[in-house]
C-alpha positions as CSV (number, residue, x, y, z in Angstrom):
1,X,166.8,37.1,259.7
2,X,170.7,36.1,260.2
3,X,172.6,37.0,263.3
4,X,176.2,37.6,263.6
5,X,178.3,34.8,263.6
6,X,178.3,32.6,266.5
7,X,180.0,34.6,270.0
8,X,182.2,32.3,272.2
9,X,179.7,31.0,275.3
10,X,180.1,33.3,278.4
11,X,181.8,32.0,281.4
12,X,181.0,32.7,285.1
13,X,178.8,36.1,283.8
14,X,176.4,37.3,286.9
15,X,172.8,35.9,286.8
16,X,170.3,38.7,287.3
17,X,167.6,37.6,289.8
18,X,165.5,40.6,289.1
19,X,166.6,43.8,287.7
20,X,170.0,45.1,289.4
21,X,170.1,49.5,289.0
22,X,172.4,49.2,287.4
23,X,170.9,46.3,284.6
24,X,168.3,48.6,284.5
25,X,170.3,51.7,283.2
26,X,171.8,49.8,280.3
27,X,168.3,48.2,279.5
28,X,166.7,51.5,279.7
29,X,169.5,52.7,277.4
30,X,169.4,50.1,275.1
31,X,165.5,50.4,274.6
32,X,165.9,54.3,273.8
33,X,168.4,53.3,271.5
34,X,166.1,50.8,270.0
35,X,163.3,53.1,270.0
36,X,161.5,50.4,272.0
37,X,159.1,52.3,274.2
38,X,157.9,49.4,276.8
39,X,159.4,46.0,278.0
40,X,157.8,43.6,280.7
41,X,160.2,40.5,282.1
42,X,158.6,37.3,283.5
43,X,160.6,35.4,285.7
44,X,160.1,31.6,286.7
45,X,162.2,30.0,289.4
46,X,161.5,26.9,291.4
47,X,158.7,26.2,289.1
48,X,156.6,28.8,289.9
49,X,156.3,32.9,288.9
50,X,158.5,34.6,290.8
51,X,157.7,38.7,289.6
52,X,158.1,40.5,286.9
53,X,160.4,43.5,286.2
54,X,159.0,46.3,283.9
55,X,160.4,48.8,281.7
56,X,159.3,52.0,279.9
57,X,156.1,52.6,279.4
58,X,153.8,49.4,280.6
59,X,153.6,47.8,283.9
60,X,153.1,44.1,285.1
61,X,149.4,43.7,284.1
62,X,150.1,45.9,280.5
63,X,149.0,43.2,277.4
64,X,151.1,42.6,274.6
65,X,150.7,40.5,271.6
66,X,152.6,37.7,272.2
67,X,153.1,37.0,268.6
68,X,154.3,33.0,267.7
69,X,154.6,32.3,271.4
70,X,150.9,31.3,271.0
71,X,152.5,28.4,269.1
72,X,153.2,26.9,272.8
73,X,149.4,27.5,274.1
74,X,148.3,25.1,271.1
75,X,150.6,22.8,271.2
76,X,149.6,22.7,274.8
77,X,146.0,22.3,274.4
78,X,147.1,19.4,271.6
79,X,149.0,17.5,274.4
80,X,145.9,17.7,276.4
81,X,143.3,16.6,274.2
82,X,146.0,13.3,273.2
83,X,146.2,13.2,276.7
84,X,142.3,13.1,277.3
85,X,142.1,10.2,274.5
86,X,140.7,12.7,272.0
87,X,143.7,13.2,269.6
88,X,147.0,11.0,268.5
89,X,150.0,12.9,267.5
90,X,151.1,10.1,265.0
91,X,147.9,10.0,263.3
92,X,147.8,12.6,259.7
93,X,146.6,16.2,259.6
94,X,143.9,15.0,256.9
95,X,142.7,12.2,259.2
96,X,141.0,15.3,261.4
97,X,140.3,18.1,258.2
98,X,140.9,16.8,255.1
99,X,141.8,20.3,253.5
100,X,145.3,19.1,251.8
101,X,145.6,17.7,248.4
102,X,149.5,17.4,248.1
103,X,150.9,13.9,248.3
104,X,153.8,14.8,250.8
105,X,151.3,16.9,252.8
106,X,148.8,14.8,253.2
107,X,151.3,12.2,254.8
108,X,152.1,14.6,257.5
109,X,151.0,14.3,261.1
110,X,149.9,16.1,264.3
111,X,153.4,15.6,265.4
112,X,155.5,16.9,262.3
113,X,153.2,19.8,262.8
114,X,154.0,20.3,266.3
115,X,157.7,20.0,265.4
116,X,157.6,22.1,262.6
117,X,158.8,19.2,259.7
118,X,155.6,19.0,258.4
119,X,157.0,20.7,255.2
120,X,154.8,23.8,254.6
121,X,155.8,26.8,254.2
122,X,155.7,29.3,257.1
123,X,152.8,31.5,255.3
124,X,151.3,31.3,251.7
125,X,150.0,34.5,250.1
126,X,147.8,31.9,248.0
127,X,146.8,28.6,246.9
128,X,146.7,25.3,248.2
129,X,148.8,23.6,251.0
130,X,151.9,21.8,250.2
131,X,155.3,20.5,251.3
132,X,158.5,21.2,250.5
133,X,159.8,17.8,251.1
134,X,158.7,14.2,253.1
135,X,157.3,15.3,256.3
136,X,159.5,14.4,259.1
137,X,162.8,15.0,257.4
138,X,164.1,18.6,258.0
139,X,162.8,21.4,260.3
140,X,161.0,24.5,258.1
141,X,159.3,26.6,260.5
142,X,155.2,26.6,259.7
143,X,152.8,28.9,261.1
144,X,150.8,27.2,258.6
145,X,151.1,24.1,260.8
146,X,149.5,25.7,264.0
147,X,146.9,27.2,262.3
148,X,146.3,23.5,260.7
149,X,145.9,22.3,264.3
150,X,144.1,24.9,265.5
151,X,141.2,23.3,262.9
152,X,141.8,20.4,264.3
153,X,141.1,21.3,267.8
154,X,138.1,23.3,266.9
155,X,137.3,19.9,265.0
156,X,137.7,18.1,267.7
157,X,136.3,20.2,270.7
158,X,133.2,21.9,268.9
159,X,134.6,25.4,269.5
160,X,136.5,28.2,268.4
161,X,139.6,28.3,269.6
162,X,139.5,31.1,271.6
163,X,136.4,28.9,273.9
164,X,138.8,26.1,273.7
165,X,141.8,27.8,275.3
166,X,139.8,29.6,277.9
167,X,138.2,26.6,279.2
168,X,141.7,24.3,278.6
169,X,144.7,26.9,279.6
170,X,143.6,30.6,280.7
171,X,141.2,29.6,283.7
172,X,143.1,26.5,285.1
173,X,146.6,28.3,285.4
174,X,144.7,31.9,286.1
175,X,145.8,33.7,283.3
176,X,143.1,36.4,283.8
177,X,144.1,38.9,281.0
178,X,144.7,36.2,278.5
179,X,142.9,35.6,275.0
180,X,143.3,34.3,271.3
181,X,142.3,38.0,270.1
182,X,141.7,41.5,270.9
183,X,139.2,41.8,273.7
184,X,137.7,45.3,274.3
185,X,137.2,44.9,277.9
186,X,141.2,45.7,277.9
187,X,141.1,48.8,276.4
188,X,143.2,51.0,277.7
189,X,145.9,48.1,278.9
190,X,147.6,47.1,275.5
191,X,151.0,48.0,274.4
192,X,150.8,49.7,271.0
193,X,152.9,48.6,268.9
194,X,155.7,51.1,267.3
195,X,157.7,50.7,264.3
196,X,161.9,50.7,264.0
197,X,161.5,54.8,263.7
198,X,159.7,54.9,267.4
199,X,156.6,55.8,265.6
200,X,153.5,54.2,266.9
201,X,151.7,51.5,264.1
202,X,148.6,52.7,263.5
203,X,145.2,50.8,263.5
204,X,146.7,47.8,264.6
205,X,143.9,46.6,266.4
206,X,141.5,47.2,263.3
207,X,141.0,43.3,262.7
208,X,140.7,42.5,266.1
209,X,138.1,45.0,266.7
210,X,136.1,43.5,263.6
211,X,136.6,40.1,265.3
212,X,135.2,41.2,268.5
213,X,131.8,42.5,266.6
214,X,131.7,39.4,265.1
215,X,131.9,37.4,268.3
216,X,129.1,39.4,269.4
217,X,126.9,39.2,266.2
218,X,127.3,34.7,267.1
219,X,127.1,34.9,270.4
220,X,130.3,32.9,270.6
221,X,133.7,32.4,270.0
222,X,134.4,32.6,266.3
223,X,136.1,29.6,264.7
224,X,138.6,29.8,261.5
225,X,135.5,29.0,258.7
226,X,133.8,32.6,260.4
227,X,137.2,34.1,260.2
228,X,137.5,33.0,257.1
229,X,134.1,34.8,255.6
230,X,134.5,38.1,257.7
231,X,137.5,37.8,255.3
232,X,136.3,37.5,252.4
233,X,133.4,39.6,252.7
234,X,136.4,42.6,253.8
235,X,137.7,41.9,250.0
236,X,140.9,40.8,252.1
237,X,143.0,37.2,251.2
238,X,141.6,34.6,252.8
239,X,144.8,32.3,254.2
240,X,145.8,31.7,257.2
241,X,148.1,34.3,257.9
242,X,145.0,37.1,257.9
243,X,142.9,34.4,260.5
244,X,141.6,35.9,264.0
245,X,141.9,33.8,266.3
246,X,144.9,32.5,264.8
247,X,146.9,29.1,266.8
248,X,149.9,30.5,265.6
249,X,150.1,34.3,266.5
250,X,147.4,35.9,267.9
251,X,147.9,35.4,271.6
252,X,147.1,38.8,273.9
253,X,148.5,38.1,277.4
254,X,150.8,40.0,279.8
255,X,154.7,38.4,281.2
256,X,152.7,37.7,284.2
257,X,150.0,35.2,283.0
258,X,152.4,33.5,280.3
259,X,155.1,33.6,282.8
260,X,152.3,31.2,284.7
261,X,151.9,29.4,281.5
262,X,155.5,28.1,280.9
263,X,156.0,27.3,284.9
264,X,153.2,24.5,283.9
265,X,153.7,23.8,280.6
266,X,157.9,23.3,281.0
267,X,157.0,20.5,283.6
268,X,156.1,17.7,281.0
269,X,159.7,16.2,280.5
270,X,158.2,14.9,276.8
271,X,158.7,18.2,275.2
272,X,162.4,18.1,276.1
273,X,162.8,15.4,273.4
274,X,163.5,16.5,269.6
275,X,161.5,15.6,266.8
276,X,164.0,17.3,264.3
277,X,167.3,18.4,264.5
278,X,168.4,22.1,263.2
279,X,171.7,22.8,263.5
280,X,174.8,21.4,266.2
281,X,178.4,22.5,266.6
282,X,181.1,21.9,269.2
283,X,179.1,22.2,272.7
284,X,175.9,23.3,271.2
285,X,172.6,21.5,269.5
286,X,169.3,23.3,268.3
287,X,166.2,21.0,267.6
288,X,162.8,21.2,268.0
289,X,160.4,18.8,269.8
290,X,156.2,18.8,270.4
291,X,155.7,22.7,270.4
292,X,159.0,24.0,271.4
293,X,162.6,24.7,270.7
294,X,165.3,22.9,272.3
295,X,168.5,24.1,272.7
296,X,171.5,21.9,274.5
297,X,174.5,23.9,275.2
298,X,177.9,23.6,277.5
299,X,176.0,21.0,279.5
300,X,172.5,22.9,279.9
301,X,169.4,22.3,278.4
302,X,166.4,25.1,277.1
303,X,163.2,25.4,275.9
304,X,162.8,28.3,274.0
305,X,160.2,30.2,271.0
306,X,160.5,33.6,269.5
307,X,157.8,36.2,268.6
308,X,157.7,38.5,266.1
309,X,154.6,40.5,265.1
310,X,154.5,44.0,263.7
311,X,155.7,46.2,266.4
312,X,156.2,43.5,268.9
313,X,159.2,41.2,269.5
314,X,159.1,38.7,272.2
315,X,161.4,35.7,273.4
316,X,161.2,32.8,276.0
317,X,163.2,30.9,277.7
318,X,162.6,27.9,279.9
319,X,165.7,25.6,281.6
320,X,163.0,22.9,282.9
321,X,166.0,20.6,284.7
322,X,166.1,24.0,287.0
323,X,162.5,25.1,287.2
324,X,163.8,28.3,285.6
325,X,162.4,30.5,282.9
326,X,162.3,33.8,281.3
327,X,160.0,35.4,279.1
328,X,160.7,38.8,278.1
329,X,157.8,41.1,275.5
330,X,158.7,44.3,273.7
331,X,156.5,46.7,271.9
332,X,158.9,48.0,268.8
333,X,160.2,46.6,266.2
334,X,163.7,47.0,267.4
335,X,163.2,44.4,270.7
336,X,164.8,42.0,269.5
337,X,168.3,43.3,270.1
338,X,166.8,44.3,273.7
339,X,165.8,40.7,274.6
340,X,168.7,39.1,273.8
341,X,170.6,41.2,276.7
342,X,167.7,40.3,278.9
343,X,168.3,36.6,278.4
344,X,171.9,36.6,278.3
345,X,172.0,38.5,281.7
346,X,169.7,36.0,283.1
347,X,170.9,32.5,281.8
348,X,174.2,33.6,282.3
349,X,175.9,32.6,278.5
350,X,175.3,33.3,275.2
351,X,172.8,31.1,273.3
352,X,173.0,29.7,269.8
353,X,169.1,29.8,269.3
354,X,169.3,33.3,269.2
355,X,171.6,33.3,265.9
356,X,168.8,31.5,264.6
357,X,166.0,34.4,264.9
């Protein structure tokens, strides 16, 4: 989706350090406008979570999909399992799961894939994986790349990835209502998801529920080859896009535990380096590195991601050289015009990334 053309950067606008009354009143305006029922804001400052505001109809420990900010929960169990000797980002995809048969594709690595250049499309509704051009050269965003990894480190660790990230991200950082699918033990906790006509969207939670039997019926975690079956035997398409757990997208979490989550992850200075450059103009540059967007602008540097799911539309921002960060969820369809207030209030300027949703 294209924004509006790029807005002059904002000079000397108030930082919110919380939410002011009357920040609140135009948020709370905005959302009814938006038909967005619910809203929870994470706030990171000095490296560490500092509260979280709520809107609506949710509260601080309400679960949302988080949508492609799971991207930054793989990538981050990636970096650890290089870091643990396990993994090399510079080795190929098909060195780990030799699933690709394309020429290009096959010649892309853990990095491209973290950096979305691996080439891939973002989803395929059908056959077999393959890039657009040499891996490395331009940034096309993949969700097919993350869920590639997620093989990988299911490959690599023996487990789904739901096992993986509980034992690597959730219980180190204390991200108690945190998972890589639909648990029932939080019934009652989610934010439902709503539509752009304020209309609830119904039986979202019909896969995840199906999951969760699964998971019973192994006695684990499942991995993406059980995903895979429970698909097919559901007469559903079995691609990535339908898999739960998915690396990509299927992260349930409230502002509170990912708000924990990107005051450790924003700490490693190596994903502030690009991989792949995606646009620049006069005072701004967009690129992404291992996992993350990275936008330089007017003298300031952020790591950002978007989310957008059915019924949920999330953003985060991190400004690592300050120990800042915001991460903002929504449950409608019509959040995305509600973040982008959020983050402008707090960061103080306009952002280019966000012309780039």
């Amino acid at each position: 989706m294209r924004r509006r053309g790029l807005l002059g950067m904002a000079a000397g606008a108030a930082v919110a350090s919380g939410a002011g009354s009357a920040f609140r009143v135009r948020m709370e305006r905005a959302m009814a406008a938006a038909r967005v029922p619910g809203m929870a804001v994470g706030r990171v400052e000095r490296g560490a979570l500092a509260g979280v505001d709520t809107y609506g109809d949710c509260t601080e420990d309400t679960v949302f999909q988080a949508a492609s900010l799971t991207k930054q929960v793989t990538g981050y169990m990636v970096l650890a399992l290089r870091d643990a000797g396990k993994l090399s980002l510079e080795r190929t995809l098909v060195s780990y799961v030799d699933e690709i048969g394309d020429e290009r594709g096959r010649r892309a690595t853990l990095s491209h894939a973290l950096s979305h250049s691996t080439g891939f499309p973002n989803w395929r509704s059908e056959g077999d994986l393959a890039a657009a051009f040499e891996p490395g050269q331009e940034w096309r965003y993949s969700g097919e790349g993350y869920v590639y990894l997620q093989r990988i480190i299911e490959k690599v660790t023996g487990r789904g990835i739901g096992a993986a990230a509980e034992e690597m991200v959730f219980r180190p950082l204390g991200m108690e209502a945190s998972a890589m699918r639909w648990r029932g033990k939080w019934e009652g906790r989610y934010a439902e998801p709503h539509g752009r006509d304020g209309r609830p969207r119904r039986e979202w939670d019909k896969t995840g529920r199906a999951v969760e039997r699964l998971a019973e019926r192994l006695g684990r975690e499942p991995k993406y080859e059980d995903s895979i079956l429970l698909l097919r035997e559901a007469g559903m398409a079995a691609v990535p896009n339908n898999v739960l757990p998915n690396g990509a997208a299927s992260l349930m979490t409230t502002a509170k535990d990912y708000g924990r989550f990107v005051a450790a992850a924003m700490k490693n200075p190596e994903l502030r380096r690009a991989r792949v450059t995606m646009g620049e103009g006069k005072g701004w540059q967009l690129g992404w590195g291992l996992g993350w967007g990275i936008e330089r602008v007017d003298g300031r540097e952020y790591l950002w991601q978007w989310g957008d799911n059915p019924g949920y539309k999330n953003i985060v921002f991190a400004e690592p050289g300050k120990g800042k960060a915001v991460v903002v969820f929504t449950n409608g369809d019509g959040g995305g015009r509600v973040y982008e207030r959020v983050v402008r209030q707090e960061t103080g300027q306009e952002h280019p990334a966000l012309f780039r949703i």
